[in-house]
C-alpha positions in Angstrom: 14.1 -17.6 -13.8 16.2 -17.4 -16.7 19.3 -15.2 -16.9 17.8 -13.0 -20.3 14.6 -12.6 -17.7 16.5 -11.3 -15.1 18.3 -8.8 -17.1 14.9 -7.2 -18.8 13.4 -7.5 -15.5 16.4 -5.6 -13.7 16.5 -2.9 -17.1 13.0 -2.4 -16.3 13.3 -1.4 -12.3 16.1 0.7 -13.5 14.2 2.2 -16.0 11.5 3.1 -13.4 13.7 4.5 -10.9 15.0 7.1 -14.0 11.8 8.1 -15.0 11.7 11.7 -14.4 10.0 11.9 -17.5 6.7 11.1 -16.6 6.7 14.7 -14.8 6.5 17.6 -16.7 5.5 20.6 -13.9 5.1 20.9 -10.2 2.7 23.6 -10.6 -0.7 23.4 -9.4 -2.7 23.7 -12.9 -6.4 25.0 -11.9 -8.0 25.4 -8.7 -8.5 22.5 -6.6 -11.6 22.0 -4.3 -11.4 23.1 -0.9 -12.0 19.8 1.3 -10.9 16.5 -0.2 -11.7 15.3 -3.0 -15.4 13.3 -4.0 -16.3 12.7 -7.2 -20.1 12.2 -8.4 -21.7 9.3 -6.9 -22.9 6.4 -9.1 -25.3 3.6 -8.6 -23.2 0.9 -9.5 -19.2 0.2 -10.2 -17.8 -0.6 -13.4 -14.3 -2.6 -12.6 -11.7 -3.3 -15.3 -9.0 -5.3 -13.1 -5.4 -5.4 -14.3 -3.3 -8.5 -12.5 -5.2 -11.1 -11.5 -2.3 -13.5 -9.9 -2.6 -13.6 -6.2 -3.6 -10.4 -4.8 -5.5 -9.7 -7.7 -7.9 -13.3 -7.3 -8.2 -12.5 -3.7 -9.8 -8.4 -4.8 -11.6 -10.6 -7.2 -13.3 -13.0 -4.9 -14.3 -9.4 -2.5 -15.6 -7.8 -4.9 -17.8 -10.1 -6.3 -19.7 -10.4 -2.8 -20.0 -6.5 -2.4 -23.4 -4.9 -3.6 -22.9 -2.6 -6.8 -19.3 -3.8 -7.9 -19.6 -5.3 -11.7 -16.2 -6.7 -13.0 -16.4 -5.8 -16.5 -13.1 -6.3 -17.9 -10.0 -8.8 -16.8 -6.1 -8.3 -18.3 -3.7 -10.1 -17.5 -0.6 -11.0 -19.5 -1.1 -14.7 -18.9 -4.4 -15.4 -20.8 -5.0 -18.7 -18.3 -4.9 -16.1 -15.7 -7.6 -14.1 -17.3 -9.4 -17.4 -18.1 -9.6 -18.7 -14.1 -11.2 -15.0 -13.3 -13.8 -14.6 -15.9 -14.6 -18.3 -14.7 -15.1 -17.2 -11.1 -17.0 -13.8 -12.0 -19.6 -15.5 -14.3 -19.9 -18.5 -11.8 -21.1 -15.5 -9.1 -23.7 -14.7 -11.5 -22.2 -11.8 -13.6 -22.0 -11.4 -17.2 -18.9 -12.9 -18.7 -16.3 -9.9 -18.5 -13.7 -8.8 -21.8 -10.6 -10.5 -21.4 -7.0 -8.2 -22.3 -4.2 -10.2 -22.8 -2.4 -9.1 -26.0 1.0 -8.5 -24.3 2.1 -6.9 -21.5 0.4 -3.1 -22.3 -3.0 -4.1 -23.4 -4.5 -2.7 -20.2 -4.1 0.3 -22.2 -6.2 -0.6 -24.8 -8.9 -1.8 -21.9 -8.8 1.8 -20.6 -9.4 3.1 -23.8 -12.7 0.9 -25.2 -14.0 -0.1 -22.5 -16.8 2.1 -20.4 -15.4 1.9 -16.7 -15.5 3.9 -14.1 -12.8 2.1 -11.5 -9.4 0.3 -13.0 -7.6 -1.7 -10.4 -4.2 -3.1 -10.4 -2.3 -6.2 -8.9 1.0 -6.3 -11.2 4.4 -6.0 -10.9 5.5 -2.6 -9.0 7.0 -1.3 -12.0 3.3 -1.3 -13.7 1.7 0.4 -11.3 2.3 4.4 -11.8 1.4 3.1 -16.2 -1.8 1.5 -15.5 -3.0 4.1 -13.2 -1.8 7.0 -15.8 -3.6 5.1 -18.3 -7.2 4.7 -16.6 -7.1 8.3 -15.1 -6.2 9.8 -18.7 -9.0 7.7 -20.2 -11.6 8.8 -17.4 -11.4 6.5 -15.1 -10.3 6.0 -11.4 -7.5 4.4 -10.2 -6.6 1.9 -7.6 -3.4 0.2 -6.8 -1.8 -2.0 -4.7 1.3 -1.4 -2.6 3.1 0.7 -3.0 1.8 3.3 -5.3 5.6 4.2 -6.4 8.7 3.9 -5.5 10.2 6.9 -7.1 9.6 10.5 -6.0 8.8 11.5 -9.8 6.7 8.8 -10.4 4.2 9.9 -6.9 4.3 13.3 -8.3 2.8 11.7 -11.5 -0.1 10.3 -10.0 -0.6 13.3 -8.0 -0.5 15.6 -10.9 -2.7 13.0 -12.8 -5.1 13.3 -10.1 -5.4 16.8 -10.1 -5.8 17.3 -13.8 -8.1 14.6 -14.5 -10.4 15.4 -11.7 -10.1 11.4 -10.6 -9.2 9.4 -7.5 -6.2 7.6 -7.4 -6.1 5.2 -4.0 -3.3 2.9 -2.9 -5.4 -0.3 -1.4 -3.2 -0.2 2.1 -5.2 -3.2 3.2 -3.4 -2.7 6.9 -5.5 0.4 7.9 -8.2 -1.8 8.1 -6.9 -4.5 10.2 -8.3 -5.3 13.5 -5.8 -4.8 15.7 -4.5 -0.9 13.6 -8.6 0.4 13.9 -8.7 -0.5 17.5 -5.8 1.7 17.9 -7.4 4.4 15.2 -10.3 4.5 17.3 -8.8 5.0 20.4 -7.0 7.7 19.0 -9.6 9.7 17.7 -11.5 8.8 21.4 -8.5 10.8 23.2 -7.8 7.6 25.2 -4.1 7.7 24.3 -4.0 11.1 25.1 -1.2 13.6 22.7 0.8 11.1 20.0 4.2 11.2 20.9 6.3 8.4 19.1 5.2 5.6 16.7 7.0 2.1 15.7 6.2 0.3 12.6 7.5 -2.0 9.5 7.3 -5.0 7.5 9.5 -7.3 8.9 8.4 -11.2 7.1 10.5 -13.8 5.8 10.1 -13.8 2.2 13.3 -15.3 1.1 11.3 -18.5 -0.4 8.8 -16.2 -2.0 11.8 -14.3 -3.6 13.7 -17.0 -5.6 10.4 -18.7 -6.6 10.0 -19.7 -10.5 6.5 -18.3 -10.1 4.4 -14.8 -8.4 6.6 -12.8 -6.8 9.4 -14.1 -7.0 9.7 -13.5 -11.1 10.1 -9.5 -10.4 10.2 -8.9 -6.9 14.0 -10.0 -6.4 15.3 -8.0 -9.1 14.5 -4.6 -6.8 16.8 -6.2 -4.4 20.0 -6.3 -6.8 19.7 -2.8 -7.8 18.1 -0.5 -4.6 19.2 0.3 -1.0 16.9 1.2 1.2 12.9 0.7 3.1 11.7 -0.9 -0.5 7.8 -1.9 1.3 7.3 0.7 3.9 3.5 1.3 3.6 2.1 -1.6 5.6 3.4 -0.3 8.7 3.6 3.4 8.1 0.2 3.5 6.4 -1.7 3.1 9.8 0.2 5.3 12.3 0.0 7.9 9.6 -3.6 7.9 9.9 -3.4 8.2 13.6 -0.8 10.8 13.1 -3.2 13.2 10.6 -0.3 13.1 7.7 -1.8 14.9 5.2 -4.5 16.1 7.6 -3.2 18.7 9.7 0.2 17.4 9.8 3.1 15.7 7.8 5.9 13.8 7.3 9.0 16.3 7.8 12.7 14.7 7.3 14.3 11.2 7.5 17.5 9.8 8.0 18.2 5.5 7.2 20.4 3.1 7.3 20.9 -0.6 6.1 22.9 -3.6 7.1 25.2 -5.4 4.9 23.2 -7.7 2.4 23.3 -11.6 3.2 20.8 -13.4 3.2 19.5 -13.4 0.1 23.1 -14.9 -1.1 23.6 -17.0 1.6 20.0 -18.6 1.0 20.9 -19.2 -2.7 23.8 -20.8 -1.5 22.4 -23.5 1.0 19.7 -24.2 -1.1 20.6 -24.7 -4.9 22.9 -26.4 -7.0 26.4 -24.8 -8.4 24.6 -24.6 -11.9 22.0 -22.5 -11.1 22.3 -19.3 -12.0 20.9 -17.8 -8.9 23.5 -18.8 -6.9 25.4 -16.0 -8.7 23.3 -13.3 -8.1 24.6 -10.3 -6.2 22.5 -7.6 -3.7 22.3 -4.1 -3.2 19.8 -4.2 -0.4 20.3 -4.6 3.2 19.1 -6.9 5.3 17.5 -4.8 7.6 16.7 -1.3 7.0 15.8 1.1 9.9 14.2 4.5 9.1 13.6 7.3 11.1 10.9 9.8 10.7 9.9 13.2 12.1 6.6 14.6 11.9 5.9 18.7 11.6 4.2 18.2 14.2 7.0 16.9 16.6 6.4 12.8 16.6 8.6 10.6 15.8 8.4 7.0 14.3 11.0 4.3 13.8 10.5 2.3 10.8 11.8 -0.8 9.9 12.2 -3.5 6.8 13.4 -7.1 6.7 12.7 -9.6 4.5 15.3 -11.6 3.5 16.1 -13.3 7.0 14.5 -16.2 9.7 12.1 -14.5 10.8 8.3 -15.0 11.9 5.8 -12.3 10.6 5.7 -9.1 12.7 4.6 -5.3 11.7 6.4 -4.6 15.1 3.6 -1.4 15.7 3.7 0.9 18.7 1.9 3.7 19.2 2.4 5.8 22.6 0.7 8.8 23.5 1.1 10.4 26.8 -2.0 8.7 28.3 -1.2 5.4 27.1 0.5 2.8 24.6 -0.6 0.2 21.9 1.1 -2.4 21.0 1.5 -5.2 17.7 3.1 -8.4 17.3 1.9 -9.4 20.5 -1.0 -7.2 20.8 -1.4 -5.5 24.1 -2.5 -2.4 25.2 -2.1 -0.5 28.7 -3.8 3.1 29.6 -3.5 5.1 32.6 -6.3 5.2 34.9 -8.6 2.8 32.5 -6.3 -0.7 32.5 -6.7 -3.4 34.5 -3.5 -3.1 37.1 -1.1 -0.3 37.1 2.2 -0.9 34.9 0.6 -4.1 33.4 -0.3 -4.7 30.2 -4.1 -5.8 29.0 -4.6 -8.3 26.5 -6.7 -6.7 23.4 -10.1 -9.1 24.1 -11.2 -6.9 26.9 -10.2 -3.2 24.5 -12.2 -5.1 21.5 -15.0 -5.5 23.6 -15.2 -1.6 25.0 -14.0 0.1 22.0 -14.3 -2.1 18.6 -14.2 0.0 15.6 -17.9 0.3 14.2 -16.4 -0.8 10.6 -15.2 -4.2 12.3 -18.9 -4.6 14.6 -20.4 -5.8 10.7 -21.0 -8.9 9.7 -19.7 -8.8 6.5 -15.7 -8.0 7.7 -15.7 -9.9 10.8 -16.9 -13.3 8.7 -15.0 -13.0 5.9 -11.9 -15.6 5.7 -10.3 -14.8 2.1 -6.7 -12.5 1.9 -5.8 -11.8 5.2 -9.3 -12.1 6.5 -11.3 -9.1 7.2 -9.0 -6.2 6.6 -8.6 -7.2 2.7 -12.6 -7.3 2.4 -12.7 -4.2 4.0 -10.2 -2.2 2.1 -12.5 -3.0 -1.1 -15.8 -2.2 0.5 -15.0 1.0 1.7 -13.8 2.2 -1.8 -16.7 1.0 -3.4 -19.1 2.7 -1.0 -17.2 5.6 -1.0 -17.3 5.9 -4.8 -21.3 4.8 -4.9 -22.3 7.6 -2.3 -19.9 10.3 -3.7 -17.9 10.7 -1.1 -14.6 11.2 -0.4 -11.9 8.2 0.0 -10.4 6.8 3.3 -6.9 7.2 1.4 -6.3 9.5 -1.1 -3.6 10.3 -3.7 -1.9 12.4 -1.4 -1.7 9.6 0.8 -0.3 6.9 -1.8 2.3 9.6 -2.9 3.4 10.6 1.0 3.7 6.6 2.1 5.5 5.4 -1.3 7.6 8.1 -1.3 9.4 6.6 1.5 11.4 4.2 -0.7 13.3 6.6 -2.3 13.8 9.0 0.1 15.4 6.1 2.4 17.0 5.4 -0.7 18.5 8.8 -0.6 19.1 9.3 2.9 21.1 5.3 2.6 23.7 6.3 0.0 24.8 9.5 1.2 25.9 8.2 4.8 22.2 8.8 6.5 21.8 12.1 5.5 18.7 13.8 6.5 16.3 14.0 3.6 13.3 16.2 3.5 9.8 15.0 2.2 8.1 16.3 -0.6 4.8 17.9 -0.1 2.6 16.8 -2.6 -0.3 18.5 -0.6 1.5 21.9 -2.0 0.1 22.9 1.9 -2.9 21.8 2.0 -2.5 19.9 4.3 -2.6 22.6 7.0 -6.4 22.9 6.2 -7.5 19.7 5.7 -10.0 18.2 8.3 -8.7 14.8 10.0 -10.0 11.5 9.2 -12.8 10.9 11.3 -14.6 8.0 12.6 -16.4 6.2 9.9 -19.6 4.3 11.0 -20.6 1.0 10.2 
């Protein structure tokens, strides 16, 4: 990556964490509904996708194989990019779609002319509160991937967005419908784990080769990491114990209070593994290595949340859930609860939970064959939207969600640079959520 890239890339991220003028009000404008959220139901799906580099091909390849999905519109900056997936959708039998690729904002001239009723995006994080703005202001809803935002102005933009454009806004937290987080969702709704107590969660995944890559990721990703201090990818872990927890639901996310380690390993990669004339080797980091977070419920529970990325490490979300009748565990998966394990005090390996108490969304066919991005949690995340939008009904996650996880970043942010000062979370429910029913068991 190029020096003059680097600095418009770390102007940009800078730019987006000053962007308190995307938010005009707080104030509630109209009367909301008194459940959550569902918009009309429609027969079939109208897709414009923004971002079709890796995550974005792998949403792609789902949603071609999901009944009522039509991909009608690709944009991507890189017009080869847009190429590859118009290539793929008409070879799965679909009209060829309208390619956007006039520079870096043309997805807002695809919200604009083009008749849609969903607009996804896979870009950059800095793109992902503007293309959502866009499709909601042109009609549309909006789905992102992670993380929604990653300032607090910008989630009260989507929320306000939301609101006044009567549209959903979902952040696809492809973790909530892993394996291993609905065995645990299920078994909370079930009562097996008795009262939630305490939760542990985070991304913790050696990405330092993904980071200084000349290609994906690792052109914008690294530049978050030179100018922010905090939990910068919280969602994957937090997203799923939040579900169990009822945030937004009945309960929510109270205060925090982080901390971060020294940043090295980032520079000390750089280092061992290019040549003095390479101007990464003179790149300096704001981010710690590790990040721990703690969070406290209104409720009462508490979760420890962590973030590592930037050291040897194998792939963990590190999740614990514990409830006073029992514990589940991630990263190895295990599970032990009184009076229905195996043994006393000994743990049970998750084959013998799977076969008692499977979530009915992972008993279908569809999810438990499919192989593509991450295997059957990815394919899942993108049927349940598009059933949900077909039969008018309202979303696993919602804005409310998307603003309440993201918002985590900057809040850590906070709570980092003034010597782990408590920090109180926003409530972009504006108290709602003290009437709004849990998430319940969805069947298959």
């Amino acid at each position: 990556m190029s020096l003059d890239r680097r600095d418009f890339l770390l102007a940009g991220v800078a730019a987006g964490m000053g962007a308190s003028a995307l938010v005009q009000t707080r104030e509630l404008a109209g009367q909301l509904p008194a459940g959550p959220f569902r918009a009309p139901p429609m027969d079939r799906v109208r897709i414009g996708f923004v971002g079709v580099g890796g995550m974005g091909m792998v949403h792609v390849e789902n949603l071609l194989r999901i009944e009522g999905a039509e991909l009608h519109a690709i944009c991507d900056i890189v017009p080869g990019k847009v190429a590859r997936a118009s290539d793929m959708i008409v070879a799965a039998g679909q009209p060829a779609p309208r390619g956007f690729s006039a520079g870096p904002r043309d997805f807002e001239r695809m919200c604009a002319e083009m008749e849609l009723d969903l607009v996804y995006t896979a870009t950059p994080w800095e793109w992902h509160v503007p293309v959502c703005l866009a499709a909601m202001k042109q009609g549309k809803h909006a789905a992102t991937e992670v993380p929604a935002a990653y300032t607090e102005d910008d989630c009260w933009a989507l929320v306000e967005a939301a609101e006044k454009y009567g549209k959903h806004c979902v952040m696809m937290e492809n973790c909530c419908y892993d394996r291993l987080e609905m065995l645990m969702f299920h078994l909370t709704r079930l009562g097996l784990l008795g009262e939630l107590l305490h939760a542990e969660c985070g991304y913790l995944h050696d990405l330092r080769e993904i980071k200084f890559s000349t290609e994906g990721e690792g052109l914008w990703r690294r530049a978050h990491a030179m100018v922010r201090n905090g939990n910068l990818y919280p969602t994957h872990g937090l997203g799923p114990i939040a579900q169990c927890m009822d945030i937004n639901r009945g309960n929510q996310f109270d205060y925090l209070v982080s901390m971060s380690s020294p940043p090295r390993g980032l520079e000390l990669y750089a280092r061992e593994h290019f040549p003095p004339s390479d101007p990464r080797r003179r790149e300096k980091f704001k981010l710690g290595d590790v990040n721990v977070s703690l969070i406290r419920t209104k409720r009462g529970e508490t979760i420890y949340l962590g973030h590592n990325c930037d050291n040897p490490r194998p792939y963990s979300r590190g999740i614990v859930l514990q409830g006073t009748r029992g514990i589940v565990e991630g990263w190895p998966g295990r599970v032990y609860v009184e009076g229905k394990s195996e043994q006393p005090h000994r743990w049970d390996a998750l084959e013998s939970w799977y076969a008692r108490y499977e979530h009915p969304l992972w008993k279908e066919e569809q999810v438990r064959t499919a192989t593509g991005g991450h295997g059957g949690m990815d394919f899942l995340e993108d049927l349940r939207l598009i059933e949900c939008l077909r039969r008018g009904e309202p979303t696993d996650q919602n804005v409310y969600d998307a603003a309440a996880w993201s918002v985590v970043s900057p809040l850590t942010e906070r709570s980092v640079a003034h010597r782990s000062r408590p920090v109180e979370f926003p409530d972009f429910t504006r108290g709602r959520w003290r009437t709004t029913p849990p998430l319940g068991i969805i069947g298959a």
